[in-house]
Backbone bond lengths (Angstrom), bond angles and torsions (degrees), N, CA, C in turn:
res aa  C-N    CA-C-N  psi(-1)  N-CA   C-N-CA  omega(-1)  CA-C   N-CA-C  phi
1 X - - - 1.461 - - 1.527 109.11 -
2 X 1.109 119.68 148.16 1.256 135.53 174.18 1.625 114.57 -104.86
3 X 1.421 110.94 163.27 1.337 110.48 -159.22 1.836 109.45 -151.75
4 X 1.456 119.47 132.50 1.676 113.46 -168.54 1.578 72.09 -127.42
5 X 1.526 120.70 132.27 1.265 136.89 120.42 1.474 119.87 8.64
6 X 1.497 115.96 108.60 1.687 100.69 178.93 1.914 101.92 -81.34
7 X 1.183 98.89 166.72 1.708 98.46 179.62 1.542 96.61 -145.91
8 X 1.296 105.21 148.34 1.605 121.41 -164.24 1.375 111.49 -85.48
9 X 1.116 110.61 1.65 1.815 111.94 -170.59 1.741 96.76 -103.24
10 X 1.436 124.32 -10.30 1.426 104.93 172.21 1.713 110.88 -158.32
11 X 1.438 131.18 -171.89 1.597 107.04 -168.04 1.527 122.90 -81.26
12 X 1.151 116.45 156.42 1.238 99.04 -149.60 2.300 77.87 -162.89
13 X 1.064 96.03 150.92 1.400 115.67 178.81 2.207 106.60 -110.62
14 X 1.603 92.72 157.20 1.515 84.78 172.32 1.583 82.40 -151.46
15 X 1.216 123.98 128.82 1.161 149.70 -168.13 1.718 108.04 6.44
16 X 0.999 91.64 89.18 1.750 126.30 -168.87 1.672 97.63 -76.56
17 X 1.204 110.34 154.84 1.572 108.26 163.94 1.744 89.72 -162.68
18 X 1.276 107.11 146.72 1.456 125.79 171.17 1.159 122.26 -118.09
19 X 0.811 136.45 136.74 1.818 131.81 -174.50 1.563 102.64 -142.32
20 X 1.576 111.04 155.26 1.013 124.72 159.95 1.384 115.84 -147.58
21 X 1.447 116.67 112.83 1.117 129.43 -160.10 1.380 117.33 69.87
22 X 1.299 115.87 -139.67 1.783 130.09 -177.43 1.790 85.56 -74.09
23 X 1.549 133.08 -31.97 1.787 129.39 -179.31 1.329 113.75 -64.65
24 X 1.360 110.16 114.40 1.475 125.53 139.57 1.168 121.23 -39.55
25 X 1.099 153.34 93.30 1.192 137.96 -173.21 1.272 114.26 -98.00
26 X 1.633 137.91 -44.31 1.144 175.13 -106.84 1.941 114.23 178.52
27 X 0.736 92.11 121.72 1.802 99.33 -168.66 1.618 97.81 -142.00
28 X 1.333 109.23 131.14 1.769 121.91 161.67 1.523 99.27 52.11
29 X 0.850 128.88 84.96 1.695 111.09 178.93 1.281 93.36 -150.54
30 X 1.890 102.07 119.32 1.493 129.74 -163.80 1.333 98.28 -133.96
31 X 1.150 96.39 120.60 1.710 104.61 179.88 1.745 108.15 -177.09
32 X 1.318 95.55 159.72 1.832 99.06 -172.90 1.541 94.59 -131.57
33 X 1.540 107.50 159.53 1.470 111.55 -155.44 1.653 92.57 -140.43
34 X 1.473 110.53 90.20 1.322 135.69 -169.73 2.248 104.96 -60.38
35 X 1.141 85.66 141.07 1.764 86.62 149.33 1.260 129.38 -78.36
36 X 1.281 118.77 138.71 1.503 136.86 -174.73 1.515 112.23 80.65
37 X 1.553 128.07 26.43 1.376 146.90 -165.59 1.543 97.27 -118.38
38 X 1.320 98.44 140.14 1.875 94.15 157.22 1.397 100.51 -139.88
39 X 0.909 92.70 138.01 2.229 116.54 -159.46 1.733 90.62 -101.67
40 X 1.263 120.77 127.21 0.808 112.69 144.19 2.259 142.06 -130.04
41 X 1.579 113.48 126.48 1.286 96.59 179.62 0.787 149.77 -86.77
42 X 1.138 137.45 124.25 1.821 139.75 -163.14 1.969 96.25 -93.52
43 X 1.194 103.42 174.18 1.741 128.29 175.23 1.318 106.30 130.20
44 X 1.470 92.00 161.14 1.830 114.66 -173.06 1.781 96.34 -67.10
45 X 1.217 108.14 172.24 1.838 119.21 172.25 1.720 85.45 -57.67
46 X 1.203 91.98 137.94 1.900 97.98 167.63 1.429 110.09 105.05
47 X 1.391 106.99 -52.95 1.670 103.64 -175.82 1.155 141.09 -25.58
48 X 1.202 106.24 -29.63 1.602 138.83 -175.27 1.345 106.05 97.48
49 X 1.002 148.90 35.13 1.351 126.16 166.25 1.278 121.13 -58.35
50 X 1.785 139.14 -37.00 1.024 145.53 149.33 1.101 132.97 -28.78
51 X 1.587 128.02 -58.32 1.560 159.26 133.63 1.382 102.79 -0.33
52 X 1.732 96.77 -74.24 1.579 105.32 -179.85 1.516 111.44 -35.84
53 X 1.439 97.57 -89.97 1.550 132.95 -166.94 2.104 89.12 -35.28
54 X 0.842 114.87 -37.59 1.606 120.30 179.76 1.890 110.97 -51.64
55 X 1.497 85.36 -68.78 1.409 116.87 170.95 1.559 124.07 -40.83
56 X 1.452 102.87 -50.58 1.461 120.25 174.26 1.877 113.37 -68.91
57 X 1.761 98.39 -17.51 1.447 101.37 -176.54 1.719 100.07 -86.92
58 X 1.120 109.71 -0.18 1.773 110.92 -155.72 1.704 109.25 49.28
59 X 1.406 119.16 43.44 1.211 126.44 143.65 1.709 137.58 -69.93
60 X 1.204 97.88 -23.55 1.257 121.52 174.41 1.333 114.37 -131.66
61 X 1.611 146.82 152.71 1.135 142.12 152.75 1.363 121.46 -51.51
62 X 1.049 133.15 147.38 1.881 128.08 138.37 1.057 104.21 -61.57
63 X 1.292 91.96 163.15 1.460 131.83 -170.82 1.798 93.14 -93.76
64 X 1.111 98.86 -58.28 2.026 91.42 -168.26 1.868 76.35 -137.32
65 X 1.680 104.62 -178.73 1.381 128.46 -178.41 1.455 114.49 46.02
66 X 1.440 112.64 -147.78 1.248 114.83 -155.82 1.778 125.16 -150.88
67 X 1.414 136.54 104.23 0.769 128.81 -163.95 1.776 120.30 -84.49
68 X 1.145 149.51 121.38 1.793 133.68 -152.00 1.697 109.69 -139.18
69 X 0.868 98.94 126.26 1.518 98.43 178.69 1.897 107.28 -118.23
70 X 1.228 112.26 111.60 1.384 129.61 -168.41 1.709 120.05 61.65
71 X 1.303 87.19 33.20 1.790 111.96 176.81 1.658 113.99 89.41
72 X 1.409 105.43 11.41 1.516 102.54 -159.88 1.646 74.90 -113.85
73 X 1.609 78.20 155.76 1.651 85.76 -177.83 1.856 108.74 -83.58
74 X 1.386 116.60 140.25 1.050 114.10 -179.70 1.611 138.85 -56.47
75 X 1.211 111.46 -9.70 1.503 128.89 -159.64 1.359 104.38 -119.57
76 X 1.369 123.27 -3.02 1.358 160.59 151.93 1.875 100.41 -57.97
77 X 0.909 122.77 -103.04 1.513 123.40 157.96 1.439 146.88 8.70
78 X 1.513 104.34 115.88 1.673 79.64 166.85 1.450 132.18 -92.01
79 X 1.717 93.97 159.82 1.956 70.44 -168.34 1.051 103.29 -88.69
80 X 1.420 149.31 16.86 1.337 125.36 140.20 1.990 122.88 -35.21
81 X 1.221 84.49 -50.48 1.897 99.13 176.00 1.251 102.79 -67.93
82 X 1.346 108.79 -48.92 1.982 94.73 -168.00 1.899 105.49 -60.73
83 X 1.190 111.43 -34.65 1.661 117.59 -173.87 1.268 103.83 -61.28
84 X 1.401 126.71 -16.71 1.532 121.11 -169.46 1.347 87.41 -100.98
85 X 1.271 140.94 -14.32 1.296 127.27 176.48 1.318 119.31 -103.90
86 X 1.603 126.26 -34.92 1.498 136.70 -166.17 1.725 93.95 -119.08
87 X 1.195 98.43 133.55 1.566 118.80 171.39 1.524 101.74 -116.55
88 X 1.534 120.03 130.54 1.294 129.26 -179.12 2.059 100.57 -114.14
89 X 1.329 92.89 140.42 0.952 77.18 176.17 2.094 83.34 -136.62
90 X 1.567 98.87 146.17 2.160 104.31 -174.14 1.082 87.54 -90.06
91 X 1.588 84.08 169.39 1.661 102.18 -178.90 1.395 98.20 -83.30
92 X 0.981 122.37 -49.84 1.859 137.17 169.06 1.385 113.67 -98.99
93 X 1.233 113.52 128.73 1.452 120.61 156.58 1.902 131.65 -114.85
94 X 1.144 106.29 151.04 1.428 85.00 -168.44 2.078 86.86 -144.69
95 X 1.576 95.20 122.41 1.141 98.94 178.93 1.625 135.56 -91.99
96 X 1.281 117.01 122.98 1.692 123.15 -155.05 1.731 87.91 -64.94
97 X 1.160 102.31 -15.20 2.092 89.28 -169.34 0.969 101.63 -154.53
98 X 1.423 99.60 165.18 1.918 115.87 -166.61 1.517 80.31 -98.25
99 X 1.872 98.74 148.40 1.819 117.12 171.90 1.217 102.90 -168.97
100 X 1.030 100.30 168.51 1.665 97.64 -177.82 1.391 113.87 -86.38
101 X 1.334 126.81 170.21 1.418 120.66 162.62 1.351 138.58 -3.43
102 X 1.911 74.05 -84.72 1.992 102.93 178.63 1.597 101.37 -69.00
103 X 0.712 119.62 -30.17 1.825 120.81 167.41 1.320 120.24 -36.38
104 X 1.471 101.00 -58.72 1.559 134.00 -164.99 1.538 98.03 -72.39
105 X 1.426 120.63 -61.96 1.192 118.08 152.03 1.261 148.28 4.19
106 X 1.722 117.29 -80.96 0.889 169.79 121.44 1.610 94.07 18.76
107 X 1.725 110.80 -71.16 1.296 119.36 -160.39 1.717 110.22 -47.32
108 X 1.830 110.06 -34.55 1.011 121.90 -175.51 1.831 106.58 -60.72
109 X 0.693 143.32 10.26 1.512 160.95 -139.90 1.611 119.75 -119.98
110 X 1.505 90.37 -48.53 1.510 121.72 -177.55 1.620 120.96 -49.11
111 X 1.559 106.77 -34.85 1.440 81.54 -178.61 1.437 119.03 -114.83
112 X 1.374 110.49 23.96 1.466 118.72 126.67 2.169 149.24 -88.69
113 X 1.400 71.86 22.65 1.443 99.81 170.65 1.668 125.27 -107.48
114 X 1.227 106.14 126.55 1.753 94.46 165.76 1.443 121.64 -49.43
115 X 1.351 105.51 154.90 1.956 116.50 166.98 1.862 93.25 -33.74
116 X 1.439 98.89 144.84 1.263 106.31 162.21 1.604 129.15 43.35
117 X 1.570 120.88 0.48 1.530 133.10 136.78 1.216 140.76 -26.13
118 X 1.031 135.25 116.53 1.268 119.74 -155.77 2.072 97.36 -121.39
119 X 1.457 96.11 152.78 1.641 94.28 -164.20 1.140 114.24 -59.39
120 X 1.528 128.71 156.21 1.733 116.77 -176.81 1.574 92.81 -121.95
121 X 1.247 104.28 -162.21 1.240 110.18 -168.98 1.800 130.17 -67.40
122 X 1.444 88.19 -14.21 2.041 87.57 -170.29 1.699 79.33 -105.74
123 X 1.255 151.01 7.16 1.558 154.83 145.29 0.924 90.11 -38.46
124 X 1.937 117.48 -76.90 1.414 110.72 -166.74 1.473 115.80 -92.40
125 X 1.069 128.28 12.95 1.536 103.62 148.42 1.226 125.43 -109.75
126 X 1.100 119.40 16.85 1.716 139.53 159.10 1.748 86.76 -71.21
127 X 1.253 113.14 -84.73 1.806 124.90 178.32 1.443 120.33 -16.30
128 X 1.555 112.76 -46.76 1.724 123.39 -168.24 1.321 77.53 -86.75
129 X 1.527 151.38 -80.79 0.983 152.89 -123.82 1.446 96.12 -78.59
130 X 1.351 137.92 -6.68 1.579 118.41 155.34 1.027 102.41 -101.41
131 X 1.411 149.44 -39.64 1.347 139.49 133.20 1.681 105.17 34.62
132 X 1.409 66.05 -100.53 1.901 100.81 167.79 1.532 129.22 -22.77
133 X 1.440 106.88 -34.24 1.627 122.93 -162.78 1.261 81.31 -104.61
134 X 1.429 145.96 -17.87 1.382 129.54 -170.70 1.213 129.23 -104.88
135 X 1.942 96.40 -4.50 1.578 122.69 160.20 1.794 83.07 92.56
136 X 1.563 131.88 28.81 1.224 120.95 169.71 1.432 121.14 -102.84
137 X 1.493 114.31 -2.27 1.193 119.48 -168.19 1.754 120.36 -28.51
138 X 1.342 114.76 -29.32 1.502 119.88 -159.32 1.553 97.42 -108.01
139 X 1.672 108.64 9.02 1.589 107.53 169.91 0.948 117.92 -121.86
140 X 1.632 130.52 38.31 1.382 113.99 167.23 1.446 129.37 -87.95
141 X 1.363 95.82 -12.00 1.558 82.14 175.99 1.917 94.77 -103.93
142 X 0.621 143.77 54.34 1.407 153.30 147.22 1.877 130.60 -84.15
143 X 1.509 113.18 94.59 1.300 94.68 -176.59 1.435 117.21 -41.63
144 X 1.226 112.21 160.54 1.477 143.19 153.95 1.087 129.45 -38.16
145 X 1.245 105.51 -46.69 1.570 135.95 -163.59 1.414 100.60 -93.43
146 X 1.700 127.63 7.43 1.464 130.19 176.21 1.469 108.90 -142.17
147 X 1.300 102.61 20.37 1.310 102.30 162.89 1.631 122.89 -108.57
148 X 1.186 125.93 172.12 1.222 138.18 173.87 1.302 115.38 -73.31
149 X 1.616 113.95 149.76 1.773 98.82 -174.41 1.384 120.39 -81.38
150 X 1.673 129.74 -2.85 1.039 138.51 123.01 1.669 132.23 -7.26
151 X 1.193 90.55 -64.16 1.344 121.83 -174.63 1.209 123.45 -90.46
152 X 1.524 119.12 -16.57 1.406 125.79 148.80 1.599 125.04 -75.51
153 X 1.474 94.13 -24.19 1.775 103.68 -153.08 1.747 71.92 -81.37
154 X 1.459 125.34 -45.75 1.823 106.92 -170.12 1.570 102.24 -67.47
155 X 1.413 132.01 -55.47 0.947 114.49 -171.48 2.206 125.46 -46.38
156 X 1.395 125.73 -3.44 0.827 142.28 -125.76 1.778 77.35 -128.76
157 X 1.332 104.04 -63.15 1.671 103.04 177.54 1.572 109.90 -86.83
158 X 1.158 116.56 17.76 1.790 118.14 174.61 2.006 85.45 -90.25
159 X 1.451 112.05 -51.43 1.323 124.91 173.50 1.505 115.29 -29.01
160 X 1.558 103.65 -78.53 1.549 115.26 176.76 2.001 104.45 -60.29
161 X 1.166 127.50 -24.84 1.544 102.26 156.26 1.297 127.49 -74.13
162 X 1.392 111.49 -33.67 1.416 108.56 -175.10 1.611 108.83 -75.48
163 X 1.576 126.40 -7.05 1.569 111.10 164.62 1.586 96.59 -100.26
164 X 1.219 129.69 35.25 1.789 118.71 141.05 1.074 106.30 51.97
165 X 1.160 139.42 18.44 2.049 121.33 156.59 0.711 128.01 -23.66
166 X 1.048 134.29 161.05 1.763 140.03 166.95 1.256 107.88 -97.51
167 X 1.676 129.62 -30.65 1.315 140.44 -172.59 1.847 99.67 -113.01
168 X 1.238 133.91 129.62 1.548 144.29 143.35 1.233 115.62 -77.57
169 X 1.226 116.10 120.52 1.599 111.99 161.61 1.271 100.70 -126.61
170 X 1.606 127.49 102.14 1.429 134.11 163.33 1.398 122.99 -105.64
171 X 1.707 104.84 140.56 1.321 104.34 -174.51 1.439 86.55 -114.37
172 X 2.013 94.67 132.55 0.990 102.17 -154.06 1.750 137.46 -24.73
173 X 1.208 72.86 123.60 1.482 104.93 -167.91 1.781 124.19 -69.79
174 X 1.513 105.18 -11.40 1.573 138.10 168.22 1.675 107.69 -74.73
175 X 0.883 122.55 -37.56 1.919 135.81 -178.42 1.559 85.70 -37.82
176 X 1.849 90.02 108.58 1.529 99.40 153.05 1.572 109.07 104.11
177 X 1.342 117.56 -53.56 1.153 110.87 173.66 1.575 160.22 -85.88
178 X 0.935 161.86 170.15 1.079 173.14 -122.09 1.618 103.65 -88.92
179 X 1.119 111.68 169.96 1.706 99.99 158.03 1.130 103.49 -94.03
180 X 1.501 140.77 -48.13 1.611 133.76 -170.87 2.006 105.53 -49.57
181 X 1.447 104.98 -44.22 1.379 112.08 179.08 1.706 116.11 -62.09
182 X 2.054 113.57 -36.66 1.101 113.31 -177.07 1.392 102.42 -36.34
183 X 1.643 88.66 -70.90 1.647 110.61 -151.00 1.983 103.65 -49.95
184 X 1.282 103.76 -18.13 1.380 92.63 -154.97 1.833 103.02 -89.63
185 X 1.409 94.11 -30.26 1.899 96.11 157.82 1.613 107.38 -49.70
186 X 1.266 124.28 -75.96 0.817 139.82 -154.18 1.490 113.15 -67.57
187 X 1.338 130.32 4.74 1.356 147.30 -165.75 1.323 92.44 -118.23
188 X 1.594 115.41 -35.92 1.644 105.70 165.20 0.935 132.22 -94.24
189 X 1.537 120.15 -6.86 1.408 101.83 171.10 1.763 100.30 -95.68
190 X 0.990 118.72 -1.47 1.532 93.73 156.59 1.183 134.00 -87.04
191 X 1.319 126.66 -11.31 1.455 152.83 136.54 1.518 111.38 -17.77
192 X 1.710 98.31 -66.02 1.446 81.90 -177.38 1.512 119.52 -98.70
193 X 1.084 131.97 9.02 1.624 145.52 162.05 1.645 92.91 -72.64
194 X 1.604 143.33 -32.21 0.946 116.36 166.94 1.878 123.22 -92.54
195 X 0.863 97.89 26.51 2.082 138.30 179.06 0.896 89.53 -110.29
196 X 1.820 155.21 -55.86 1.391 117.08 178.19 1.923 83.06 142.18
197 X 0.904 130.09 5.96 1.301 140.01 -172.70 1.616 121.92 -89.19
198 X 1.045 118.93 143.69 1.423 109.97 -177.32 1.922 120.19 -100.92
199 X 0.552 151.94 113.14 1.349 161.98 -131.84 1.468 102.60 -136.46
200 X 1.401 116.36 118.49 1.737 119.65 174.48 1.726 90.21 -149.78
201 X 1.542 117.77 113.46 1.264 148.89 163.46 1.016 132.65 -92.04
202 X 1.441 135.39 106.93 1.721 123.69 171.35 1.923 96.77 -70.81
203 X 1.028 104.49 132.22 2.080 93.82 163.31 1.508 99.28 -142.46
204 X 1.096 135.27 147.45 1.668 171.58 -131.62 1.435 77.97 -115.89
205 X 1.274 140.41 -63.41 2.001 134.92 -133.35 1.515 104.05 -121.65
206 X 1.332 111.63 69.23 1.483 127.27 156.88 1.589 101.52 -8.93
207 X 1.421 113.55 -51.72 1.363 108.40 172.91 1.493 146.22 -22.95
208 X 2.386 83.53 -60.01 1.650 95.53 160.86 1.331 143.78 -94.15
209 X 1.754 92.04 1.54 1.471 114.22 167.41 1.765 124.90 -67.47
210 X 1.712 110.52 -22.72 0.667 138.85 128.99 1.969 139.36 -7.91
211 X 1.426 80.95 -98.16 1.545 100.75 160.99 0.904 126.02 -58.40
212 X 1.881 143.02 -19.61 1.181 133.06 -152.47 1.816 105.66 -151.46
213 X 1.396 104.77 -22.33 1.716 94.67 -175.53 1.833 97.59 -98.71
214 X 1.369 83.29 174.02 1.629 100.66 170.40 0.993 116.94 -92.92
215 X 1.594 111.46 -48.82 2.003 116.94 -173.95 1.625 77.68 -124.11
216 X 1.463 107.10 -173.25 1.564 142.68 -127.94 1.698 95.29 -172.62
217 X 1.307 97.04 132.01 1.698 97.18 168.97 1.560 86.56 -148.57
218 X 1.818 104.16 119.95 1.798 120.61 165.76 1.139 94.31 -73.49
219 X 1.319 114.47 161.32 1.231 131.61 168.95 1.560 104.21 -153.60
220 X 1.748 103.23 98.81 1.415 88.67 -174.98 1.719 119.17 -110.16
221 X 0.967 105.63 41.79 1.724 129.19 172.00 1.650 124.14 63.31
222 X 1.543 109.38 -0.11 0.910 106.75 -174.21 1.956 117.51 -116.34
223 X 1.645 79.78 15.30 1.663 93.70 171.51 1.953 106.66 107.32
224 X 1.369 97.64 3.31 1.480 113.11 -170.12 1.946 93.45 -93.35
225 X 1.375 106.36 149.64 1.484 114.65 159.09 0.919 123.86 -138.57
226 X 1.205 136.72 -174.73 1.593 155.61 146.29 1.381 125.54 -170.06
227 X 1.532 88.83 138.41 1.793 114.79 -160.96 1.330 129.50 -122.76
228 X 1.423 129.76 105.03 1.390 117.89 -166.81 1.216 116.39 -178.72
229 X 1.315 113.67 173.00 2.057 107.63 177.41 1.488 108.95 -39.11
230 X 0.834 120.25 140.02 1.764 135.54 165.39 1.371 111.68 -56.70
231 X 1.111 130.96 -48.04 1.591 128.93 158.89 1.097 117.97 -59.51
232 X 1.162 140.90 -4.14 1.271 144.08 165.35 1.610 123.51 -102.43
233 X 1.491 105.24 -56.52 1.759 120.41 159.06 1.808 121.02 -48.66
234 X 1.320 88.53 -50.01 2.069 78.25 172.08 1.437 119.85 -117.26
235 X 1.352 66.84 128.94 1.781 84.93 -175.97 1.961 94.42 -152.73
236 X 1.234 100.47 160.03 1.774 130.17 -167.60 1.482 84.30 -51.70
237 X 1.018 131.36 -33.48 1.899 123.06 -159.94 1.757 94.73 -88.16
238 X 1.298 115.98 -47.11 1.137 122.58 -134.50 2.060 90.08 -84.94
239 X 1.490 97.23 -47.69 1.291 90.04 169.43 1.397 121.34 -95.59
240 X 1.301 121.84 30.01 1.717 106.03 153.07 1.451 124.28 -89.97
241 X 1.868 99.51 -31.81 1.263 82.98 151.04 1.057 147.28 -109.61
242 X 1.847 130.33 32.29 0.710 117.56 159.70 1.998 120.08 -90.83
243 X 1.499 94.40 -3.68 1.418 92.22 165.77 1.703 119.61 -108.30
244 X 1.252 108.65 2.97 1.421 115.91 -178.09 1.107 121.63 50.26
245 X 1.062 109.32 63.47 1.691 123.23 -162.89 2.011 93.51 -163.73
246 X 1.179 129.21 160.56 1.464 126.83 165.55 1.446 117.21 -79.42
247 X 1.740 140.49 88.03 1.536 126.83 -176.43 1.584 100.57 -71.28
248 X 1.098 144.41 144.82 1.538 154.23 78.96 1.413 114.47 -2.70
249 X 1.900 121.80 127.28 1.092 113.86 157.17 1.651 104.14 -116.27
250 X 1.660 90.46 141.76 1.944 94.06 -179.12 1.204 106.92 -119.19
251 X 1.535 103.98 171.71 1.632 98.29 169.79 1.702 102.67 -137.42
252 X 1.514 93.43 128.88 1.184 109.22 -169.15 1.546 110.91 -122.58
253 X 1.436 117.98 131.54 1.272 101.15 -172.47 1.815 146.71 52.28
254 X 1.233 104.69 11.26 1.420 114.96 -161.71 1.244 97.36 103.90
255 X 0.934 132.54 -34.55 1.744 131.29 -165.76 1.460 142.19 -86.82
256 X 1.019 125.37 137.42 1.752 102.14 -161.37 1.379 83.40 -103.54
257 X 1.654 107.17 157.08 1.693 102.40 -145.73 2.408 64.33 -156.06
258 X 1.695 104.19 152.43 1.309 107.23 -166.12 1.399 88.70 -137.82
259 X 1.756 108.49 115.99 1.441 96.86 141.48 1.324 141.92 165.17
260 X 1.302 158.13 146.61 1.061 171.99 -75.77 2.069 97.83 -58.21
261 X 0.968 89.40 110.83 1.727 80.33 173.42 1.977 100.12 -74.32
């Protein structure tokens, strides 16, 4: 396992462990998750990457160690405060009620609002204006419930921009869409990690983990890790076995492109 220095100015783990059930999944895992970085996690279905990214939200407890956001321990906190700092975004969502778009939106809003506040006007043009970034502008007043899951899964991260975090934690954040749409999520959240933002991603395609993060976090499910620059972390060895399968590395276009031997 490999290991980055935790630092008190943003979240950062000190010998972390995740479990699910009688599974270890996650063992000792110390690391800090800088601004202007985009982290990204790789592992098979199971590994926990979800777990984590949960864990790291203080959605769930650890199992052992300690999760801290500006050195304070996270579970310490209210999550009113943590919401003004950590934006979650699920891998799945499933909505208890029909609303429109900008509605849906909106919710992202909330925990910069007082109890019982209701949104005012720069709410909603904070709201349209990720809208906007998600190429939905002409769908806000459009239920939910008539859109495509494409088209939910963006409206969902128009949400997590319009509550402004400083920290992203998306599980994968690609679910559902297009390739023109992948790339175009993923073109923004590195956008704003170079804005000063912190960015931590589960993604499926080593490919675009590749193209778009700085560091790499394996996750190979059995409580094992590894953590480090992306030019260094993936490579054909590194992910065959962590997918147990043989990867290929190519180069395509300037690009190192991964896959299935």
């Amino acid at each position: 396992m490999s290991t980055s220095s935790a630092s008190a100015s943003s979240l950062a783990t000190n010998q972390l462990a995740v479990r699910a059930g009688a599974r270890e999944l996650v063992t000792g895992l110390t690391a800090s998750f800088a601004p202007r970085e985009f982290i990204a996690i790789l592992g098979r279905n199971g590994s926990g990457k979800t777990l984590t990214l949960h864990t790291l939200a203080g959605l769930r407890a650890a199992a052992a160690g300690t999760v801290t956001l500006d050195g304070a321990p996270l579970a310490t906190l209210p999550r009113r405060k943590i919401a003004r700092r950590i934006g979650v975004l699920l891998q799945d969502l499933e909505e208890s009620f029909t609303s429109t778009a900008l509605e849906s939106v909106l919710v992202g809003r909330h925990p910069h609002l007082a109890p019982w506040q209701w949104e005012g006007r720069e709410d909603e043009r904070i709201a349209r204006a990720a809208l906007s970034q998600m190429d939905l502008s002409d769908f806000a007043e459009r239920r939910t419930d008539t859109l495509s899951g494409g088209e939910q899964r963006r409206v969902a991260i128009a949400g997590l921009l319009a509550q402004e975090p400083e920290i992203y934690l998306v599980d994968e954040p690609t679910n559902h869409l297009d390739p023109h749409h992948q790339l175009a999520v993923l073109a923004l959240l590195r956008d704003l990690a170079s804005r000063g933002a912190s960015i931590i991603a589960s993604l499926h395609d080593p490919t675009l983990a590749a193209r778009f993060a700085d560091r790499v976090l394996l996750l190979f499910g059995d409580g094992g890790w590894r953590l480090g620059p992306a030019e260094q972390i993936l490579t054909g060895e590194s992910l065959s076995e962590l997918y147990s399968t043989p990867i290929v590395e190519l180069a395509a276009s300037g690009r190192r492109v991964f896959a299935s031997a």
